[in-house]
C-alpha positions as CSV (number, residue, x, y, z in Angstrom):
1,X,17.9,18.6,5.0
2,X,17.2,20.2,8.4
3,X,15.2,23.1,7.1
4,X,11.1,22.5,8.1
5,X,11.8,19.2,10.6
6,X,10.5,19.2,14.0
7,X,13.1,19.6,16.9
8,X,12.1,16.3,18.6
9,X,13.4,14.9,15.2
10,X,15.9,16.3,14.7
11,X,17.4,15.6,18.2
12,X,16.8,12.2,17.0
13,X,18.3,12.5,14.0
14,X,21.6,14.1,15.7
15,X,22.2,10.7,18.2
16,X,21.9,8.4,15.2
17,X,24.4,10.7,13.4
18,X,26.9,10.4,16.6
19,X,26.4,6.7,16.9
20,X,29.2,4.7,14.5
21,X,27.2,1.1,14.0
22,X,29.8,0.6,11.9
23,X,32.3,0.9,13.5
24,X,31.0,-1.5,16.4
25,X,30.5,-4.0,13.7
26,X,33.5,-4.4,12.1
27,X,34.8,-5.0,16.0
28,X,32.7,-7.9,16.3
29,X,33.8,-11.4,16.9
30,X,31.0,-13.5,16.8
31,X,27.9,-13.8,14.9
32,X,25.9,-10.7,13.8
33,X,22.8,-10.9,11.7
34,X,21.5,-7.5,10.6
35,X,18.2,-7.3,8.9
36,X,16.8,-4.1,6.4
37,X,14.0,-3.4,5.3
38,X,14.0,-2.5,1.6
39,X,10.8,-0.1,1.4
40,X,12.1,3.6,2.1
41,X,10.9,5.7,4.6
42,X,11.3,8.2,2.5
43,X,7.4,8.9,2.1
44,X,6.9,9.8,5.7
45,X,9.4,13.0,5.4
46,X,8.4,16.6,4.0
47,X,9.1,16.6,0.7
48,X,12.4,18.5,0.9
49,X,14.1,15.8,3.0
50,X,13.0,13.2,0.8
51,X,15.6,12.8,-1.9
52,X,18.4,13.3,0.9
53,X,16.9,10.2,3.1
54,X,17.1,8.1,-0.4
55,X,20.5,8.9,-0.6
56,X,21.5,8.2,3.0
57,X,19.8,4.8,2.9
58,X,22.0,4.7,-0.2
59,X,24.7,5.1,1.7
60,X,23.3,2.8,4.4
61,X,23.4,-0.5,2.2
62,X,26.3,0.7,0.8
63,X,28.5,0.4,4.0
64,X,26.5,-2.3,5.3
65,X,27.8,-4.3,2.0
66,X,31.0,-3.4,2.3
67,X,31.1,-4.5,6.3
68,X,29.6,-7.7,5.4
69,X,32.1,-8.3,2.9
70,X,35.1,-7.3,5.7
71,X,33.8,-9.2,8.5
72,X,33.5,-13.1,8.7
73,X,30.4,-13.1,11.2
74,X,28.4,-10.0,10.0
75,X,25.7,-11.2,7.8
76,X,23.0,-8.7,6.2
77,X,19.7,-10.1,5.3
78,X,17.3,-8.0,3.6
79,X,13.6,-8.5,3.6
80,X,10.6,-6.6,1.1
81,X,9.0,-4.8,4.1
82,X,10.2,-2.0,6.0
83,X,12.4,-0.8,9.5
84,X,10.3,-2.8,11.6
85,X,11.5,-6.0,10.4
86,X,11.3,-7.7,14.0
87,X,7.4,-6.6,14.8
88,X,6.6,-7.4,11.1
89,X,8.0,-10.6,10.7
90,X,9.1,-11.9,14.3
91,X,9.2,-15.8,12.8
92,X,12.1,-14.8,10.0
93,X,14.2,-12.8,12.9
94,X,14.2,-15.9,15.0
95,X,15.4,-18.1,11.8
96,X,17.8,-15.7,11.3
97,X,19.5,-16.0,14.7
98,X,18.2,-19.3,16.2
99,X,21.7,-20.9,14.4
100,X,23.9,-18.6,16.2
101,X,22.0,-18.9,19.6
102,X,22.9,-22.3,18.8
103,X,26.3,-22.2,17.6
């Protein structure tokens, strides 16, 4: 998937790889709220890397599923737009964890 991508992203690309989010959630003990965006980014990549990206955030919703299902205060909330959930819709992030702020 590599092959083509600039070395800035790719270092990039290498910390997210080393970083186990889900591991750290299924060690939570209080509330989480995790928001994703359902439109790909995909469609920014060369074409080669495409496909693969598809299939990690595949993967992606995948695990975060199965974490949500495994952990009593992990809750996933999907929204239509994309990664920037929190600059695109700051109003529904604040609904989404206002109850737990006041818990």
């Amino acid at each position: 998937m590599s092959a083509g991508l600039d070395e800035d992203f790719l270092a990039v690309m290498r910390a997210i790889d080393a970083l186990d989010l889900f591991a750290a959630y299924r060690r939570i003990r209080g509330p989480l709220v995790v928001t994703r965006g359902q439109q790909s980014m995909a469609d920014l990549l060369p074409a080669e890397a495409q496909e693969p990206w598809r299939a990690y955030e595949r993967w992606t919703l995948a695990e975060l599923r199965r974490t949500e299902a495994a952990v009593a205060g992990f809750r996933l909330h999907e929204t239509a737009g994309g990664h920037d959930v929190h600059l695109a819709e700051p109003d529904l992030v604040v609904s989404l964890i206002a109850p737990a702020l006041r818990g």
